[in-house]
N, C-alpha and C positions, 0 to 999 in steps of 0.2 A: 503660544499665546500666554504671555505673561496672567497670574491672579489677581481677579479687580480689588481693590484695596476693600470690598465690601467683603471678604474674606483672606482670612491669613489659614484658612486651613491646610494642611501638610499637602500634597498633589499625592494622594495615595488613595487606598479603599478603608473608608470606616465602618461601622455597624450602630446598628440602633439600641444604645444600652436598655436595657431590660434589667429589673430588680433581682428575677433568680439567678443573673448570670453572673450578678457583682461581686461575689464570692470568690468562685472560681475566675474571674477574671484580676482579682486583685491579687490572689495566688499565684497567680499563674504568669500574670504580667506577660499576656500574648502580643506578640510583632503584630499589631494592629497601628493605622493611621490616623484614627479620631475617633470618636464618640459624638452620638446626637442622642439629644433626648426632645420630648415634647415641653416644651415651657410650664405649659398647666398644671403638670404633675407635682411640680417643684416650687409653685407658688405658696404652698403654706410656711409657715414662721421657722421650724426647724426639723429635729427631731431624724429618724434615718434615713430616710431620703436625700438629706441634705446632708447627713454625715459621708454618706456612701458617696456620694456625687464630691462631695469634697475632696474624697480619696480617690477619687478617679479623675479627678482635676490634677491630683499630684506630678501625673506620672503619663497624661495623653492630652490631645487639643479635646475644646467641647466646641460644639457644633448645637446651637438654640434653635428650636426650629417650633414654631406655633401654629396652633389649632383652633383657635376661638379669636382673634382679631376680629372675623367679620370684615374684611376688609374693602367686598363688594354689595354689602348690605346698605339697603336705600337711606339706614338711621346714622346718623354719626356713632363714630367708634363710642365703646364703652370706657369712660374715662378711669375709671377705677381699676377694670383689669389692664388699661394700660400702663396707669401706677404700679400695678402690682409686676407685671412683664421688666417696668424700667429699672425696680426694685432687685429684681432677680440678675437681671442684665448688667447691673455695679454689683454685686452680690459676684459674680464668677466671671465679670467681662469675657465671656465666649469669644472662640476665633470668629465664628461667625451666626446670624442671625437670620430667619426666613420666616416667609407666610407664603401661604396660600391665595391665589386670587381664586376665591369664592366667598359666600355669604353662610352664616351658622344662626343669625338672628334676623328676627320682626319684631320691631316694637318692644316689647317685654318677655317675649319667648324665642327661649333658645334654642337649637335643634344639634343633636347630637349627628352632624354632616357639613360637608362640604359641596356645599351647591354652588350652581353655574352661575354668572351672568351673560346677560345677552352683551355681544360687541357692539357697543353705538357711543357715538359721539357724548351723549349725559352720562353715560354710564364711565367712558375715559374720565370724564372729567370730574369725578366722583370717586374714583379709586384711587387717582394722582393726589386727589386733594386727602385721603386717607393715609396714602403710603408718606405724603410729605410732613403730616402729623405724627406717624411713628418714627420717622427720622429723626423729626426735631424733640418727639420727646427721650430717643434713647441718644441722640448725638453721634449715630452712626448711620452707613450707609447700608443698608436690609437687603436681602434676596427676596424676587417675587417667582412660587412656583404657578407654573403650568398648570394647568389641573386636568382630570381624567373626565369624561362628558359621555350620556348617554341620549343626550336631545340634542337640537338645534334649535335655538330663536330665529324664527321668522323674522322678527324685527331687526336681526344684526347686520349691521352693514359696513365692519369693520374685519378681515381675516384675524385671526387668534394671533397670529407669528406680527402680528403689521399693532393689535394692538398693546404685548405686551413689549413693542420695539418703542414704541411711543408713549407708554407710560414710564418705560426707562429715561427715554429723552429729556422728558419733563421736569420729573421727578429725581435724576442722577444716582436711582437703585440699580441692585445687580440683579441676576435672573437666575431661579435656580432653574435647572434642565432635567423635571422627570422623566425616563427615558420609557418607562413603564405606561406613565400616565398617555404619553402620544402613540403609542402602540395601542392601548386600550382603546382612545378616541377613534383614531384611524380605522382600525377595524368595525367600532359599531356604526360609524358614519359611512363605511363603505370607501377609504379614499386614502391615500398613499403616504406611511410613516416618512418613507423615504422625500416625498416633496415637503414635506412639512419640515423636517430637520435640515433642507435645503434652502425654507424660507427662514429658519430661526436664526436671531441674532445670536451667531455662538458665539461672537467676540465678548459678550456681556456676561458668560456662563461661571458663574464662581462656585458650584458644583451639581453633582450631577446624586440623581436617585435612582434606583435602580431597584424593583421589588416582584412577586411573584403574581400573577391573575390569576381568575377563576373565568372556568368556559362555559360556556352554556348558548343558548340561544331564544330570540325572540319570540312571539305569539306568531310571528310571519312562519317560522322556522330559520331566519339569519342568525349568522354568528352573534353571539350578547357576550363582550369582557367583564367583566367585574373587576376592579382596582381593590382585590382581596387583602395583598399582605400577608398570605397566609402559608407561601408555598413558593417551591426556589425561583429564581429568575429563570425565563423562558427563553428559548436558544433563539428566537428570531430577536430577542429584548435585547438579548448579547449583541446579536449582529449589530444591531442600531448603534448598540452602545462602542464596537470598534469603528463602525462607520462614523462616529463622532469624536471621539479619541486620535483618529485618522487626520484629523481634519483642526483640533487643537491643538492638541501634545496633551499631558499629564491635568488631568482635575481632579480637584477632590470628588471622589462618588461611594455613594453612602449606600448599603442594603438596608434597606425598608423589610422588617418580618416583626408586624404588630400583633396577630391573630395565631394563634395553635403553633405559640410561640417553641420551638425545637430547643432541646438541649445545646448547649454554647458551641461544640465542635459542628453543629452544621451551620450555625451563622458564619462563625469564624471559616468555614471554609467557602462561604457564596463571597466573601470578602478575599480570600484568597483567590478566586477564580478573577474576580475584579483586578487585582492586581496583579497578576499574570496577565489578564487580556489588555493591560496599560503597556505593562514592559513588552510582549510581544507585538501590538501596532506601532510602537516606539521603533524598535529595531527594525520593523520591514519597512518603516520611511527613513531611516539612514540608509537604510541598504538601498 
């Protein structure tokens, strides 16, 4: 599967840059594929964060990816942190750009999360007209990810896989593929990663996330994931992720570790393991 032009990122495994590792990583200048950072972090005027990012633009792809959009939020987008997003976005023209479909605002108050919406017809037609605003204000084509779910809307009357196929349609965005976050859903919903990655448009996939859960279980006594970030990727998360690789060829797929962030040799190695598990499904489908 060729890459949707909504990303030029390298087909390899990247990492989630982190401030203490910029050091050593510019030392060290590791056989890494890209870098992502969160948008928000990097929205002030200069200073070293934006020195540091500069220097790691030098020498790797950036990969933008955002956390406050709001993008399934009932209010129109926030105009101003969308200035500021477009500002950053001609500032380092990234390979590629993403959000989230979920909501982080009400009104005037913001929530430090990523929440659900229900699948229904108002709601389609409210996120497209969202995502078709961020398009035209950065003049590119965005990734939308998947997100991780601990309920279900009553009210939904659209599958997950059928609505972000149709908001691509509409809309002419790409799709990012967290491979973490459908593992987490599937399980607290009781219902099958494997069909769910069978209903996903992977023709539209311009990369792929890949991060570590937390286990625990409900007040029933069920399995409960948490979409932690805290801790390496999990061997069923791997499966999924060559049963998709199987089934594409080469994406760009990125380690997510936000939380009880590890010294650089264990990110750099969950990103090693990514790119190994790329070139080994590679070669059992020539063979």
């Amino acid at each position: 599967m060729n890459n949707p032009a909504s990303t030029r990122l390298p087909l390899r495994a990247g990492a989630g840059l982190k401030p203490e590792h910029v050091e050593t990583i510019l030392a060290s200048r590791p056989e890494i594929g890209f870098f992502e950072v969160h948008a928000e972090n990097y929205m002030g005027a200069g200073g070293p964060p934006h020195a540091q990012l500069r220097a790691i633009c030098e020498n790797y792809a950036l990969s933008l990816h955002g956390v406050g959009l709001s993008i399934g939020a009932a209010r129109p987008l926030d105009k101003d942190h969308l200035a500021r997003l477009k500002a950053l976005e001609q500032r380092y023209s990234p390979a590629s750009f993403s959000e989230h479909l979920a909501w982080s605002s009400h009104e005037e108050v913001f929530l430090n999360d990523l929440l659900p919406v229900p699948y229904t017809p108002e709601t389609l037609q409210r996120v497209c007209a969202h995502v078709d605003e961020v398009q035209e204000a950065l003049g590119r084509r965005m990734l939308l990810e998947n997100p991780s779910t601990y309920l279900l809307f009553e009210e939904s009357t659209i599958e997950e896989t059928d609505f972000l196929r149709e908001i691509a349609r509409r809309t002419g965005c790409g799709l990012l593929l967290d491979i973490n976050n459908v593992f987490v859903s599937a399980t607290n919903h009781a219902t099958s990663p494997e069909a769910y990655l069978d209903r996903f448009p992977l023709d539209l996939v311009g990369e792929i996330h890949l991060a570590g859960h937390a286990e625990t279980v409900d007040d029933a006594g069920a399995p409960l994931l948490i979409d932690a970030h805290d801790r390496p990727v999990a061997d069923p998360v791997w499966a999924l992720y060559e049963r998709v690789i199987a089934l594409t060829g080469r994406l760009p797929t990125l380690i997510e570790w936000d939380n009880d962030v590890p010294d650089w040799p264990v990110l750099a190695r969950e990103a090693a393991l990514a790119e190994a598990a790329m070139s080994r499904v590679i070669r059992a489908r020539a063979a």
